[in-house]
N, C-alpha and C positions, 0 to 999 in steps of 0.2 A: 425418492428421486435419486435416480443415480449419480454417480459424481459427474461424468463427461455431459449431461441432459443439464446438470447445472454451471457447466461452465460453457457451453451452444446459449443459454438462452438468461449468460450474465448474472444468474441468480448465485454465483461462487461469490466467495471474496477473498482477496488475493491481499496479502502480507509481505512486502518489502524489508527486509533489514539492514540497515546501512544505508544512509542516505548520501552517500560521498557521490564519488564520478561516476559510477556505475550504477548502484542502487537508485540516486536522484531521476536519475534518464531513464529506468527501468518504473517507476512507479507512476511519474509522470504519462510514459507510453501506455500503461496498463490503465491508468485510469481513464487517460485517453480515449483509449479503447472503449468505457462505457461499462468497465467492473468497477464497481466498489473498493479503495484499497486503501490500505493504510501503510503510511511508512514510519516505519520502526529504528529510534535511534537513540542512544543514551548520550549524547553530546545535547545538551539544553540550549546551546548556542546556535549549535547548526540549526534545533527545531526554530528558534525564537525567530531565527535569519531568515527561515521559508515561509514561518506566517504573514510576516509583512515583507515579502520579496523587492528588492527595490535592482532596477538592473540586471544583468545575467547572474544567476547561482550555477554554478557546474555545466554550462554551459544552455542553461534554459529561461529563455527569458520569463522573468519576473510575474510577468502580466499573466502569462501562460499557467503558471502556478496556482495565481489567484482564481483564474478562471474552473480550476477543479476545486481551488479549497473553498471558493464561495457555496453552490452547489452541493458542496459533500460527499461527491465523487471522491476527492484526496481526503486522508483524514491522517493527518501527523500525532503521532504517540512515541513517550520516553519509556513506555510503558510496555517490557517481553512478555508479562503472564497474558495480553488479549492472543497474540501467535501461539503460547506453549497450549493454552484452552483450545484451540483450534485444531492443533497439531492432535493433540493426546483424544480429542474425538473422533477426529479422522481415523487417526492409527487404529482408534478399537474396533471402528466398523471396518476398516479392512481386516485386520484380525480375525473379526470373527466369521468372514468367508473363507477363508484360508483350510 
């Protein structure tokens, strides 16, 4: 399957890094959207603060958060090697059209 066949029909999965002011809103909307995503962040604080969201985090309410990481639409990781494994697959099959 090619890549753009997998991201029409949500079979992608999409990698956030940085869950701050930018990133949080950006992952939130993607998962939103109905992809699969994970946000990516080495502050264990920040992750711990969005599992149990209580009130606005970066400007997204709380409830809203819960509502993907119940489901498993969102999925929060401290963890870079699940994006660099994603990345380093990607990269060789575009590679090897090239």
């Amino acid at each position: 399957m090619e890549f753009l066949d997998e991201v029409r029909s949500r079979e992608v999965k999409v990698s956030v890094i940085g869950l701050g002011y930018v990133g949080l809103p950006l992952a939130v909307a993607v998962a939103g959207s109905d992809y699969n995503t994970t946000g990516i962040d080495i502050d264990q604080k920040t992750l711990a603060g969005l599992e149990e969201p209580s009130g606005q985090v970066n400007g997204i309410e709380g409830e809203q958060i819960k509502k993907l990481l119940d489901p498993g639409k969102l999925e929060l990781s401290g963890d870079y090697s699940c994006f660099l494994l994603l990345y380093r697959r990607r990269w060789m099959n575009f590679e090897s059209r090239i």
